[in-house]
C-alpha positions as CSV (number, residue, x, y, z in Angstrom):
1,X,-1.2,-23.2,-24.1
2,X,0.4,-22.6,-27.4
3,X,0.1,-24.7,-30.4
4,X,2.8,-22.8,-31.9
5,X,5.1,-24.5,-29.6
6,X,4.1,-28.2,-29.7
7,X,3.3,-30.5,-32.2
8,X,0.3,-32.1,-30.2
9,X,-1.9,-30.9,-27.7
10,X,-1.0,-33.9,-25.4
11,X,2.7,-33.3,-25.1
12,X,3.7,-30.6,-22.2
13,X,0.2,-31.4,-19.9
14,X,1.6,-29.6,-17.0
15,X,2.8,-27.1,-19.3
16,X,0.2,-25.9,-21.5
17,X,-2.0,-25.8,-17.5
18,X,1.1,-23.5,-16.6
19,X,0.7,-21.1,-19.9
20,X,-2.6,-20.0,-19.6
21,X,-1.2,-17.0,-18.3
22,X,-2.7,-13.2,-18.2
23,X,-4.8,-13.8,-20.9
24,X,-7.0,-16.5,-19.2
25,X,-6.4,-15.0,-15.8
26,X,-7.4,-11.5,-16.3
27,X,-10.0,-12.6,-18.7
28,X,-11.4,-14.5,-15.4
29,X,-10.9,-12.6,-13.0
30,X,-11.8,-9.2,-14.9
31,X,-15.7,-11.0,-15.9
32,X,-15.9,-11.1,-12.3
33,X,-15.5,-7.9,-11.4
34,X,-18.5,-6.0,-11.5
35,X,-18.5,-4.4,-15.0
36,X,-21.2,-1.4,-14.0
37,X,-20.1,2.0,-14.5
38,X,-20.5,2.8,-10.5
39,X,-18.7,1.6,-8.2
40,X,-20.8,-1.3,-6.3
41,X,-23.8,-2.9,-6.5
42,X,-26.8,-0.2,-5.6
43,X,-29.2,-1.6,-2.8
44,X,-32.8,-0.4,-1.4
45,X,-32.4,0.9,2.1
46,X,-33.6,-1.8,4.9
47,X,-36.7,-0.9,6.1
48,X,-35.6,-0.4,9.5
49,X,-33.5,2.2,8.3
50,X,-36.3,4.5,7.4
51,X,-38.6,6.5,9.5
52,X,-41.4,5.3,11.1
53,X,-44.0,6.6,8.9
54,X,-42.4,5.7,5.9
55,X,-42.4,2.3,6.9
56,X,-45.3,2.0,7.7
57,X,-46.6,3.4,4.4
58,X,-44.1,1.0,3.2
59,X,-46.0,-2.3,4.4
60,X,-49.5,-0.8,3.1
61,X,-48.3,-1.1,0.0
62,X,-46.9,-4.2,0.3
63,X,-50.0,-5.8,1.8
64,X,-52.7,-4.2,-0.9
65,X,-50.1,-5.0,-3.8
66,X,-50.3,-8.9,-3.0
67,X,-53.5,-9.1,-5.2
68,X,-51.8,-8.0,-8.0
69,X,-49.0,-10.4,-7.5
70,X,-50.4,-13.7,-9.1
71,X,-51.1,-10.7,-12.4
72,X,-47.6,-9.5,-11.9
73,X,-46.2,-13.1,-12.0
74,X,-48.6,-14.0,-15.3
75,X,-46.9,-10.5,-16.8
76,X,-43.0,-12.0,-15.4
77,X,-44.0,-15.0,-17.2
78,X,-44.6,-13.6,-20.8
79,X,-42.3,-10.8,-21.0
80,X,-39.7,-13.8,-20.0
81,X,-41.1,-16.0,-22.9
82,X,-41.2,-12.7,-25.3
83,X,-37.6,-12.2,-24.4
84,X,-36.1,-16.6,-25.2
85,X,-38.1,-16.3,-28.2
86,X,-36.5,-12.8,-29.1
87,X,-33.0,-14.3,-28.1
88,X,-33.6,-17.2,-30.6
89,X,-34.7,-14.9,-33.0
90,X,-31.6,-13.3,-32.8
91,X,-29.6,-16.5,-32.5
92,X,-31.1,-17.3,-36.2
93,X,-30.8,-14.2,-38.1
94,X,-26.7,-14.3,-36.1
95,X,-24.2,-14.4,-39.7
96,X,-21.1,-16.2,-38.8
97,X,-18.2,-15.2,-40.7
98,X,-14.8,-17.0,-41.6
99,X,-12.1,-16.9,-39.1
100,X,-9.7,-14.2,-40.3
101,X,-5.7,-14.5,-39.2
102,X,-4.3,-11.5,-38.2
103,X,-0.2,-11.1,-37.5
104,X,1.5,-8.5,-35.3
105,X,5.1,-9.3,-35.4
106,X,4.8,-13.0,-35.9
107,X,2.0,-13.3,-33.5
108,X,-1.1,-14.6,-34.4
109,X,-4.5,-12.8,-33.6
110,X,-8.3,-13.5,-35.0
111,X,-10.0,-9.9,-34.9
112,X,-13.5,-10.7,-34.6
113,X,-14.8,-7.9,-36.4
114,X,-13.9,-5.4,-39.4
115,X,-16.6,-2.8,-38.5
116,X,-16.6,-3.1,-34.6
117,X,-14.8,-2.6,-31.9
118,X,-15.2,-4.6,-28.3
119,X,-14.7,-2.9,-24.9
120,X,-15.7,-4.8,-21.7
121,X,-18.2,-7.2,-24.1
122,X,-19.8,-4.7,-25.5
123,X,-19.9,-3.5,-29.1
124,X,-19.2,0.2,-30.0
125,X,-19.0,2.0,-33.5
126,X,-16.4,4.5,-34.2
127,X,-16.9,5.2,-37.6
128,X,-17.7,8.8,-36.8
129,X,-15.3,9.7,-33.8
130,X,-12.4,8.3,-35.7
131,X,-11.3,11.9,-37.0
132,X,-12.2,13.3,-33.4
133,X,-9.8,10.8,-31.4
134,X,-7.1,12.5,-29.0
135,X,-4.9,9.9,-29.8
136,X,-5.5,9.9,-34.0
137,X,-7.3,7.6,-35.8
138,X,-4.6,4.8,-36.4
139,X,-4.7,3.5,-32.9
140,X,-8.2,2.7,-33.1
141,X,-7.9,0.8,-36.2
142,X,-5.3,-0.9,-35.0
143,X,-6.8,-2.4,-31.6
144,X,-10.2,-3.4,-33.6
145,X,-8.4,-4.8,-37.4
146,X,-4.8,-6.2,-35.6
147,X,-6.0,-7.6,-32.2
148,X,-9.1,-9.4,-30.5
149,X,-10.3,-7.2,-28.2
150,X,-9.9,-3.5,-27.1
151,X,-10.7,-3.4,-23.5
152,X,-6.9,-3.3,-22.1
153,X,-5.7,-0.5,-24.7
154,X,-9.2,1.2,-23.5
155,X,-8.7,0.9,-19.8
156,X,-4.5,1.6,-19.8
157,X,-4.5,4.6,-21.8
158,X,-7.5,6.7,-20.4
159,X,-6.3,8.1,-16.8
160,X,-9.8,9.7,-16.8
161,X,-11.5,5.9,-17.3
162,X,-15.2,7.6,-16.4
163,X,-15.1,10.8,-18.5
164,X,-13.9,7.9,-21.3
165,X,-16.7,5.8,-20.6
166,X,-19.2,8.1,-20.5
167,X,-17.5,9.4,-24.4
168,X,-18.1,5.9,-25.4
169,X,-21.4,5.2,-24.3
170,X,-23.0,7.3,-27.2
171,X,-21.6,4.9,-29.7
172,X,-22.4,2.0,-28.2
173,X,-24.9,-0.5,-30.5
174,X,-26.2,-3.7,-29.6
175,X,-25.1,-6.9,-29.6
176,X,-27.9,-8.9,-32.1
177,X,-27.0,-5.9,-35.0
178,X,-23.1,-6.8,-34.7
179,X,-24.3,-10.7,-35.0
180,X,-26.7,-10.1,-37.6
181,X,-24.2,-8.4,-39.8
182,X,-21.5,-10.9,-39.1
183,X,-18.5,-11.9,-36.5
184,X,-15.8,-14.3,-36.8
185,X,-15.3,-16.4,-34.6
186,X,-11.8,-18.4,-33.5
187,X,-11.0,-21.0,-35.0
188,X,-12.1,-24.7,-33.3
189,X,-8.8,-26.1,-31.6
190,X,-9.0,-29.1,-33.5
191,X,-10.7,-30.6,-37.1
192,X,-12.7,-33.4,-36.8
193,X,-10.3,-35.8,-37.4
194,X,-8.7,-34.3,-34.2
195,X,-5.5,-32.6,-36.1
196,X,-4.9,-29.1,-35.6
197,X,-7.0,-26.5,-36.8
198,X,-5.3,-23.3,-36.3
199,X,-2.3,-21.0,-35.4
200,X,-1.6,-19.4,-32.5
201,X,-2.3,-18.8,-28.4
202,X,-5.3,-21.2,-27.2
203,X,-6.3,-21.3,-23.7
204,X,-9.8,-22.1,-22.0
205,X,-11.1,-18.6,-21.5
206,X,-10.9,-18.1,-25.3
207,X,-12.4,-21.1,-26.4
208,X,-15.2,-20.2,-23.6
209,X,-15.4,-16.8,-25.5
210,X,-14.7,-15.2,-22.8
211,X,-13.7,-11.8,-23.2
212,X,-12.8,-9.1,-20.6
213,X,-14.6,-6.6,-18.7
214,X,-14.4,-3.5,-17.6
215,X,-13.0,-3.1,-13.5
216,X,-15.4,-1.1,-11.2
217,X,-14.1,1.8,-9.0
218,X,-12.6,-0.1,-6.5
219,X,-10.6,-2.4,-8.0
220,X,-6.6,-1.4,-7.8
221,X,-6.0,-0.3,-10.9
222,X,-8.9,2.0,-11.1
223,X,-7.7,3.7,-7.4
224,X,-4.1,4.5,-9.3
225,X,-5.7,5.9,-12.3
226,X,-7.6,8.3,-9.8
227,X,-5.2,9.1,-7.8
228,X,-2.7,9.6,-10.2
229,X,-4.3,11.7,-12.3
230,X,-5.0,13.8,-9.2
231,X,-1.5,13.9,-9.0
232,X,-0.6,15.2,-12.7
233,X,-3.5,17.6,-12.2
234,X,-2.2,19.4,-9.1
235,X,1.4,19.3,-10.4
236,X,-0.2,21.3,-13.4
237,X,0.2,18.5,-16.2
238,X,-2.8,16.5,-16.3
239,X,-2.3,14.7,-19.6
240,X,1.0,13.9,-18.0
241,X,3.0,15.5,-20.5
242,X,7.0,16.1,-20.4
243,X,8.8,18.3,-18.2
244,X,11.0,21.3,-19.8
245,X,14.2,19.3,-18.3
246,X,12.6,16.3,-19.9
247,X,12.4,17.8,-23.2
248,X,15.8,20.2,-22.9
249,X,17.5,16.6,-22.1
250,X,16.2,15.0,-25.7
251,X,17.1,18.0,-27.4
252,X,20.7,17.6,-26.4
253,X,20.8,14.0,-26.6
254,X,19.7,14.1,-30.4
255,X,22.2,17.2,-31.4
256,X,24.9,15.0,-29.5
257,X,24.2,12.1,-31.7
258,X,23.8,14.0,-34.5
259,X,27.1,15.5,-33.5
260,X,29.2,12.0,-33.0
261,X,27.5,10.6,-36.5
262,X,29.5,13.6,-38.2
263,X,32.6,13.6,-36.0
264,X,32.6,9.8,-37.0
265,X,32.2,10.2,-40.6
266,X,34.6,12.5,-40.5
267,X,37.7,10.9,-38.3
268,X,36.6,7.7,-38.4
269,X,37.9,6.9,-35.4
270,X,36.8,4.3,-32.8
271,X,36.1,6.9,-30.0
272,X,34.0,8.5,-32.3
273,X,31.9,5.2,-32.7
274,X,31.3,4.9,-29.2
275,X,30.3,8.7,-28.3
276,X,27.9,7.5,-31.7
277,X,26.8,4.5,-29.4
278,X,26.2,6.1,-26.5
279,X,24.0,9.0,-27.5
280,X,21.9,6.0,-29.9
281,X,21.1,5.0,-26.9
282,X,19.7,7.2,-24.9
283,X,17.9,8.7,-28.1
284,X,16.8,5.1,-28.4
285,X,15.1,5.7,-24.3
286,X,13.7,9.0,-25.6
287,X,12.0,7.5,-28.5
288,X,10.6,4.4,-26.6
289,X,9.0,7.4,-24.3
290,X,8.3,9.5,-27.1
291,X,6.2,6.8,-29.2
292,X,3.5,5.9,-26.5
293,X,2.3,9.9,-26.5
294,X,0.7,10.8,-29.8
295,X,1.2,14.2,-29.5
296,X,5.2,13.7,-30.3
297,X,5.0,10.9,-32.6
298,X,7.3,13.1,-35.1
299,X,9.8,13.3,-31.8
300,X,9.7,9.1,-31.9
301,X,10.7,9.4,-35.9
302,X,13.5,11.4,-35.1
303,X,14.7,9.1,-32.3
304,X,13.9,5.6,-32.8
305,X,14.0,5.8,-36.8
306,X,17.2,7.5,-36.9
307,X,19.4,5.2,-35.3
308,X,17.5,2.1,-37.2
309,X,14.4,0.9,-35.3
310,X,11.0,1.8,-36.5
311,X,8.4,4.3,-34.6
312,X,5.1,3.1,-36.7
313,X,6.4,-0.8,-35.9
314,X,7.1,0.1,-32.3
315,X,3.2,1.7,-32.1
316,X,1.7,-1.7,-32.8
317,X,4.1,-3.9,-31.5
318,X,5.2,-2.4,-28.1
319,X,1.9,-0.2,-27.4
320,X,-0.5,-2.4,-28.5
321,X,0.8,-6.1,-28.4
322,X,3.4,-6.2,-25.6
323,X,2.3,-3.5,-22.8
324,X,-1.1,-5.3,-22.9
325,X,-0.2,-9.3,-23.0
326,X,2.8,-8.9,-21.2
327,X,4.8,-12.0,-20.7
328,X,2.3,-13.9,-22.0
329,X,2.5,-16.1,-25.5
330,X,1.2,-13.3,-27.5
331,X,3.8,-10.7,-26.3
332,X,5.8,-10.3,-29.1
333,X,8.8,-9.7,-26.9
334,X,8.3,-13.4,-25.4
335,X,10.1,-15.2,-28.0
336,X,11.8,-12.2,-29.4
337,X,15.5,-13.6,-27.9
338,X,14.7,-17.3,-28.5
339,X,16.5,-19.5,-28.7
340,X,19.7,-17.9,-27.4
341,X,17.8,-16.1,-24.4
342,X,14.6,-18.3,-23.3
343,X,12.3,-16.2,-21.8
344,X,9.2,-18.2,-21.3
345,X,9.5,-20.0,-17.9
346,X,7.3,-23.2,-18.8
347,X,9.9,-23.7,-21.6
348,X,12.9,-25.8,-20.3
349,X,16.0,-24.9,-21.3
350,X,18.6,-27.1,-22.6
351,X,21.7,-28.0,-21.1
352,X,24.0,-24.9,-24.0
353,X,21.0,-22.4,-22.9
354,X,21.7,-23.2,-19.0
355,X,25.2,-23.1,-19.0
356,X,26.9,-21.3,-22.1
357,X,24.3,-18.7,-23.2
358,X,24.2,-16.5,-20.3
359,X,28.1,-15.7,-21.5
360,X,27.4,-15.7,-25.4
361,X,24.7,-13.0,-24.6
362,X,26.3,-10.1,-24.7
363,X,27.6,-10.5,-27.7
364,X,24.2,-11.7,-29.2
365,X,23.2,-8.6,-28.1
366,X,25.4,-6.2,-29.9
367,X,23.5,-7.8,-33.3
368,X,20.3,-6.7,-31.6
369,X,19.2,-3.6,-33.3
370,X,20.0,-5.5,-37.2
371,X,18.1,-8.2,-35.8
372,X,15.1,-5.8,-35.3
373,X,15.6,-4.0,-38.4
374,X,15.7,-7.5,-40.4
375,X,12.3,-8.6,-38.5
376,X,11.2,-5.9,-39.0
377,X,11.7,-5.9,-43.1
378,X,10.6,-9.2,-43.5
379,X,7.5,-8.4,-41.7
380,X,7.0,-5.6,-44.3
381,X,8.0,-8.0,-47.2
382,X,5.0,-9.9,-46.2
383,X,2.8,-7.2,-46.4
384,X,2.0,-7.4,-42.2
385,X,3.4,-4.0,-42.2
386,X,3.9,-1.2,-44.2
387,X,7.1,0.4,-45.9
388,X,7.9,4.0,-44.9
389,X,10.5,6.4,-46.3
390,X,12.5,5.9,-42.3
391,X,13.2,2.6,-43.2
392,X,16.2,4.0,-45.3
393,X,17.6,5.9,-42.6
394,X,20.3,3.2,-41.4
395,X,21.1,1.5,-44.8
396,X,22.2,5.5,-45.7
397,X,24.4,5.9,-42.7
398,X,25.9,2.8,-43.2
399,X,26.8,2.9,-47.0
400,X,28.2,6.5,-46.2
401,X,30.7,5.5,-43.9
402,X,31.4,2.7,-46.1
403,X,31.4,4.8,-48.8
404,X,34.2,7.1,-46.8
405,X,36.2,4.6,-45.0
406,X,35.1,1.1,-46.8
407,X,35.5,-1.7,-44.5
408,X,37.0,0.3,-41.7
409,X,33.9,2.5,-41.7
410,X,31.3,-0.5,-41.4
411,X,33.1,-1.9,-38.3
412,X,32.7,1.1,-36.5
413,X,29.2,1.5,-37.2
414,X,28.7,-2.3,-35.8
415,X,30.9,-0.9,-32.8
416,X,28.7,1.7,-32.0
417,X,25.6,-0.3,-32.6
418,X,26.9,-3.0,-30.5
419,X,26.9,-0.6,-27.6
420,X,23.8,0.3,-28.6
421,X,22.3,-3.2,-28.3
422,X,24.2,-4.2,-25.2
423,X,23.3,-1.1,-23.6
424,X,19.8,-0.7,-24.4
425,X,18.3,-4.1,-24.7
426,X,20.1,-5.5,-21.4
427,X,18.5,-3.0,-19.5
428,X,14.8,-3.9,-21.2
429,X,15.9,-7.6,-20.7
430,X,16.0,-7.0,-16.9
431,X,12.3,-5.5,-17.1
432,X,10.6,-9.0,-17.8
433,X,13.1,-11.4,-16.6
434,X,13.6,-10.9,-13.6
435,X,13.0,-13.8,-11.1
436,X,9.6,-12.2,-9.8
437,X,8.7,-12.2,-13.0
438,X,9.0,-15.5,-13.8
439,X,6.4,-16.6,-11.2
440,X,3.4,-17.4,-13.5
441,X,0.8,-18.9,-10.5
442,X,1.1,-15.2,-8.7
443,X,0.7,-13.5,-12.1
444,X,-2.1,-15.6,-12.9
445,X,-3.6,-14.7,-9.8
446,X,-4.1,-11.4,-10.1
447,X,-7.1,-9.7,-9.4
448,X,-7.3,-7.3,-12.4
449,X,-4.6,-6.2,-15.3
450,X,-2.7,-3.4,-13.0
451,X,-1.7,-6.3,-10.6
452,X,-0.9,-8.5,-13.3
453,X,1.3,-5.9,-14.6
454,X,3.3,-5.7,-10.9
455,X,3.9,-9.4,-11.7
456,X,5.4,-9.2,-15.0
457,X,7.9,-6.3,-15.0
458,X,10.6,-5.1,-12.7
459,X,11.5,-2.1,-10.9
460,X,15.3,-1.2,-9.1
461,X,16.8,2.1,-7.3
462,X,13.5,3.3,-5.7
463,X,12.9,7.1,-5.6
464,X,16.1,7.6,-7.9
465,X,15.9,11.0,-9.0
466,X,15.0,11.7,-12.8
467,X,18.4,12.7,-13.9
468,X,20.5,9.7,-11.9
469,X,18.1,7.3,-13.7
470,X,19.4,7.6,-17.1
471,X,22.0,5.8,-16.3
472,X,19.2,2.5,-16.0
473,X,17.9,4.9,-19.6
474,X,14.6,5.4,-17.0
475,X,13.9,1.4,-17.5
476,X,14.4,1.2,-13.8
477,X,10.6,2.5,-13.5
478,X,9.1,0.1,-15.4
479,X,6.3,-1.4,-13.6
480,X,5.0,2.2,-13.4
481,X,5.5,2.7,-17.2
482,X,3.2,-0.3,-17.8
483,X,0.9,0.6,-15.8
484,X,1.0,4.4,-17.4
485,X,2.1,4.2,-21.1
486,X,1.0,7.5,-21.7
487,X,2.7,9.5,-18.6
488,X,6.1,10.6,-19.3
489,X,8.9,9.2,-17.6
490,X,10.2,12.5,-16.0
491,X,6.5,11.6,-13.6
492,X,7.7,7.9,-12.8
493,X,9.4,8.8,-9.7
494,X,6.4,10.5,-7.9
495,X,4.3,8.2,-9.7
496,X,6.2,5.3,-8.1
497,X,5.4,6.7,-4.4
498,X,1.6,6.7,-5.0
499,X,2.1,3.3,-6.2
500,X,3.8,1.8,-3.4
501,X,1.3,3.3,-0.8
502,X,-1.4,2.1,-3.1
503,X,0.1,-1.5,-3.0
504,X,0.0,-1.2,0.7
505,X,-3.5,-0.4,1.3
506,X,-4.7,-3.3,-0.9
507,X,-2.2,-5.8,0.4
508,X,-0.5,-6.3,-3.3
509,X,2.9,-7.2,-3.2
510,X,5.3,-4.9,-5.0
511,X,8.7,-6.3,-5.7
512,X,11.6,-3.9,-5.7
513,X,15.2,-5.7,-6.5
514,X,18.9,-4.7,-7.4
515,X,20.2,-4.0,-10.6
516,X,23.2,-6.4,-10.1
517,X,21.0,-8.6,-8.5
518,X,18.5,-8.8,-11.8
């Protein structure tokens, strides 16, 4: 349900049932998962399982402890009545703050807490391990001050989830002092008078506070963590790092572009522009792998930033907002074409959408990276994000080749950007939108967030080799990027084996479809 989208609750019934996607479903289905650190529920041994003398000693206590049971069940009954009237207590001295908006690229989000963080409905302080973090500081103000809960970010980008949750559990503090010092709460759906009290995604898990936990050992996404960090470990990269061809092929790809910029400025000459195009784009691919590992964020600078996106915008919005809600009405990227590309499949689309659109496309794409850069800049005019000196990158390139070859020089830049966009974002427009994709009854029926994830991206060319996929710019692994942020693509291929093997075992179905075909 999205109240962004219609002016009354009432229109769209069928709808609004339809777009409680992952959110409510993982939300559900997650809470129902056992959300102990082992992996199942721990049970006494029968007593026929134990030897004869033990259960015989077993019974003897049974029979001379039933004269203590009527004390025992006196002693249930007050430490039951001590612990309602410490629960109201709590309930009372509970300080309900004001619901506080929050926007990540356009999307709005209540963060429940400014001091807090939640992970599988618990409450955890990170004050002090903020400066200690692997993956910096920023992240972890961004999940708890941006977003409404922190269990997805937790369980996607921690390979090694029970070495994480045993790092958490020090900072862990309970849930009456996060109450007694304050949460907000979301907003009611509606006023009083019945009109509409708020912005953004509603569904009924959130208005149930329901809030995710975290998935036992034997759910499926907790058997591919294991096994694939197994897998980095034995191939010697267990943080799942780059590869030296990996990094050899970035450095080439960023001295070619840096290489076509000049030879452009220099000739100004229209095969100039599209060598330019070409190497932006793959040193667009590198950056969109670079920026989910925090150890080369200054690589994603160099890539993503110099041919006019923004690194520090991708880390919130793609990291944070659109690998965790993933097709879902607060994925940034679901409305990111609209209206010219509707992506949300309980949004009909009109008869110019259906039938002329799919040709206009391509050309809507070649605008695609100044679209970015202008949402991006108006998002930073409203103070939702903040200005860095990278931002100036593209305006520079382009004044300089206006600067050298006026008018002439800014139509070739918009020729090589225009490969640029058609290139790059067809190829992350097949990812989502492919017709598996747009299946929202067997995404909502996923049994945790790894499966959900099989049901909102796309995968072609199986077990293409790392080199032949950058023709696809490595987007052809995407399912197993979603389900790994952190890994590095040059893994995805073996990474892709484990996971249809995996798929097997748990009867999960794993759809594989042709690029010409998508």
């Amino acid at each position: 349900e999205n109240t962004q989208k219609q002016p009354t609750l009432n229109q769209n019934a069928n709808a609004n049932d339809t777009r409680e996607g992952i959110i409510a479903t993982m939300t559900t289905v997650i809470t129902a998962v056992n959300s102990t650190e082992c992996g199942g529920n721990p049970q006494q041994p029968m007593e026929q399982d134990m030897p004869s003398s033990t259960a015989e000693s077993s019974v003897r206590r049974r029979v001379s402890s039933r004269s203590s049971l009527g004390a025992n069940q006196r002693k249930d009954d007050q430490e039951n009545a001590e612990a309602k009237a410490a629960s109201a207590a709590t309930a009372t001295a509970a300080k309900e703050l004001e619901p506080k908006v929050s926007y990540s690229s356009g999307v709005a989000f209540y963060p429940p807490s400014d001091k807090y963080w939640r992970i599988g409905g618990r409450w955890y302080d990170f004050t002090d391990f903020l400066p200690r973090h692997p993956g910096g500081e920023a992240v972890l103000q961004l999940v708890r001050d941006r977003f409404e809960d922190c269990t997805f970010a937790f369980e996607s980008h921690h390979l090694n989830y029970e070495r994480a949750r045993k790092i958490i559990r020090k900072y862990e503090v309970p849930e009456s002092l996060v109450r007694a010092e304050g949460l907000r709460r979301r907003p009611n759906r509606t006023n009083n008078d019945g009109n509409n009290n708020m912005v953004g995604h509603r569904d009924r898990q959130l208005d149930a506070e329901k809030t995710p936990q975290l998935l036992d050992d034997n759910a499926f996404y907790s058997v591919m963590r294991r096994r694939v960090a197994a897998h980095l470990k034995n191939v010697g990269s267990p943080s799942g790092g780059p590869t030296t061809q990996c990094i050899a092929l970035f450095w080439t790809s960023f001295a070619l572009w840096v290489c076509s910029y000049c030879y452009l400025l220099y000739s100004g000459t229209l095969l100039a522009a599209v060598c330019l195009g070409f190497s932006a784009t793959y040193l667009g691919a590198f950056g969109h792998n670079w920026v989910h590992q925090p150890k080369y964020k200054s690589w994603a600078y160099l890539s993503l930033d110099t041919i006019g996106f923004s690194s520090d915008g991708w880390f919130r919005e793609h990291n944070l907002q659109h690998h965790m809600y993933t097709n879902t009405p607060w994925d940034n990227h679901f409305e990111g074409t609209a209206p010219w590309l509707v992506t949300d499949p309980t949004v009909k689309r009109n008869w110019a959408q259906k039938h002329i659109m799919p040709y206009v496309n391509p050309f809507i794409l070649s605008f695609g990276l100044y679209g970015n850069y202008m949402a991006h800049l108006v998002e930073v005019c409203k103070g939702n994000e903040v200005i860095s000196p990278w931002k100036l990158l593209l305006p520079l390139e382009m004044c300089a080749m206006a600067y050298r070859w006026g008018l002439r020089g800014l139509a070739l830049m918009y020729a090589s950007h225009a490969i640029l966009g058609i290139y790059y974002f067809t190829m992350a427009l097949m990812n989502h939108n492919a017709e598996n994709c747009m299946d929202v009854k067997k995404r909502n029926a996923s049994q945790d967030w790894g499966e959900a994830q099989l049901h909102a991206s796309a995968d072609w060319s199986v077990d293409m080799p790392f080199w032949a996929a950058g023709v696809y710019l490595w987007l052809n692994y995407h399912t197993v990027h979603h389900l790994f942020p952190m890994v590095d693509f040059s893994h995805h291929r073996a990474i892709q084996r484990i996971l249809i093997k995996t798929c097997e075992e748990f009867g999960i179905e794993y759809v594989v479809g042709s690029p010409v075909i998508i």
